[in-house]
N, C-alpha and C positions, 0 to 999 in steps of 0.2 A: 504494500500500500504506500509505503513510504517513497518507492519508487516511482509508481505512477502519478501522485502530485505532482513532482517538480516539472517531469516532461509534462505534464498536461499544461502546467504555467507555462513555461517554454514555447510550447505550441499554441498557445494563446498569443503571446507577446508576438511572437516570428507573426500570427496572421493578423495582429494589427501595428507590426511595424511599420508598412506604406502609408497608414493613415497619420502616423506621425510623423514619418516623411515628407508628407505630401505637405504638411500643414509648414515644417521647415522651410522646405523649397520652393515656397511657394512665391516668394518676394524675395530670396534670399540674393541669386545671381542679379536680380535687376540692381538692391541696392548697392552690389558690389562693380557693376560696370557703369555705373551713374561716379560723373565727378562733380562733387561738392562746390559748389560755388566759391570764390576766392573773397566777395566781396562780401557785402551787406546793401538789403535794398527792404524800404517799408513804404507801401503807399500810402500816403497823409491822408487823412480825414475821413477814414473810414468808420461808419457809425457801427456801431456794437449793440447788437440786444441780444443781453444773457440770456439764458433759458435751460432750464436742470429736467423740465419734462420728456416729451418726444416729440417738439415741435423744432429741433434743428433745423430744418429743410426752411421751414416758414421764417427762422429767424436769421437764418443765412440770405435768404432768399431779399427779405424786407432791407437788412444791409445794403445788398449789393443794388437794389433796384433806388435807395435813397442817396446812395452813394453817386448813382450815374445821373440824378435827377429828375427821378420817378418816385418820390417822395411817398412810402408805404412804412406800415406798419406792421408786427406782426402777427400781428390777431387777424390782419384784412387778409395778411398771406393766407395763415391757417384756414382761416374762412370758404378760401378759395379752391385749396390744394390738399388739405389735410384728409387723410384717408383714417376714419376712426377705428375701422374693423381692421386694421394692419397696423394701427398705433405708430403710423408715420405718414410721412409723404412719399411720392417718386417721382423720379427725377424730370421724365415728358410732361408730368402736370407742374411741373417749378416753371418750365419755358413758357408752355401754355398761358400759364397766369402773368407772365414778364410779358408776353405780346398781347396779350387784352390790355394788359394797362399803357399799351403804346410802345414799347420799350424790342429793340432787334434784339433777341436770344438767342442763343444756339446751345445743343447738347451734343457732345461728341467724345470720342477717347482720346484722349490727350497722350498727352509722355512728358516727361522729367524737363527735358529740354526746352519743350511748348511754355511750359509753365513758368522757368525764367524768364523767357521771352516776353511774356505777356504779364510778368510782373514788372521786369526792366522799363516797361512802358506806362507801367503805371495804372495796371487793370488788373482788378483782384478777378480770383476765379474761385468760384464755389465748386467743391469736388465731394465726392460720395466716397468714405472708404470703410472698412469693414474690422469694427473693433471686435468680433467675435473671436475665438480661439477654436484651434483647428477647423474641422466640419461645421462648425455652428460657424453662424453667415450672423452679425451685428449691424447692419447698416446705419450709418452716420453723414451728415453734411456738417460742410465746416467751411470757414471764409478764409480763402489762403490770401493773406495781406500782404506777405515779403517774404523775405532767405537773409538767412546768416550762412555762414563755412557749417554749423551746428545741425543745421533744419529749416524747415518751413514755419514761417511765422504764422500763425492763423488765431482770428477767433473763432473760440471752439467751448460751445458749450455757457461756462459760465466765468471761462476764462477772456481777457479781452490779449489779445498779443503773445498766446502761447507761442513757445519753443518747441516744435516735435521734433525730434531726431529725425535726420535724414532715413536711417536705414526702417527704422519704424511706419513712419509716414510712407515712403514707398512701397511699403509691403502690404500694408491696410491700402493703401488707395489701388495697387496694384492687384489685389483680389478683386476690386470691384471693376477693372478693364480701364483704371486712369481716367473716368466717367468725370467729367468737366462742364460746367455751365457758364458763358460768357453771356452779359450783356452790351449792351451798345447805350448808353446815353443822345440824348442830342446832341449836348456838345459835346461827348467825348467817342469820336468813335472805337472802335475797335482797332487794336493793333494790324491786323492783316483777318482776313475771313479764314476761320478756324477748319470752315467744315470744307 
């Protein structure tokens, strides 16, 4: 009896080693062929509304759209986007709701690169990344503001100007396919068309 325990662990572990595998490698090479920025960049005057419930989406969303001069709140986000029987948003009805209120959006996959670019200009980008662990899927939005050599600055949550670590950050946003949402203000257009 004493025998057959251990190999039955053994044979347990060996058939769900891939799934802790998988959950490793899942962002791992990306964070490691990604080069960290030399510099530091934060776009000014971006508004902030905390939120510790599941209305990230709504209050990323109300940011970026007051930021470009589409002046929202985000309760009118929620109002408009919020999915109650999934206790979030997603991410076609964040645009949807940016182009009812007049505002050019786009949703697309992004990359590392895209994302300096279009912070160096001076355009936050709202991204979807997945704070879950291994197989569980956590979906999150968060207002990426700027880059240090450290990480992405973002407000997130009930943080205003967090620090993520570069290798973290890539790995969460890299589960979700780098999922990016730009808008366009009137005065400010877009750096270059995304999609």
């Amino acid at each position: 009896m004493e025998r057959g325990f251990p190999q039955a662990l053994i044979g347990i572990l060996l058939l769900l080693s891939p799934l802790f595998a998988a959950g490793c490698l899942v962002g791992g090479p990306v964070a490691r062929t990604f080069n960290s920025p030399q510099g530091t960049r934060l776009v000014p005057q971006v508004p902030f509304y905390p939120d510790d419930t599941n209305l990230c989406g709504p209050a990323s969303l109300a940011a970026l759209l007051t930021f470009q001069g589409y002046p929202t709140t985000m309760d009118e986000v929620a109002a408009g986007v919020q999915r109650w029987a999934l206790r979030g948003a997603i991410g076609p009805d964040l645009v949807i709701f940016a182009r009812k209120r007049g505002a050019k959006a786009s949703f697309f996959s992004s990359s590392p690169e895209d994302l300096l670019v279009f912070l160096d200009k001076g355009q936050p980008v709202l991204v979807e990344v997945d704070n879950g662990i291994g197989p569980i899927v956590k979906a999150h939005f968060m207002l990426v503001v700027g880059y240090t050599q450290d990480g992405v600055v973002a407000n997130n949550g009930l943080v205003q100007q967090e620090v993520i670590p570069w290798s973290k950050f890539l790995t969460s946003w890299f589960r979700m396919g780098y999922f990016a949402v730009l808008v366009e203000g009137p005065d400010k257009p877009l750096p270059d068309d995304p999609v």
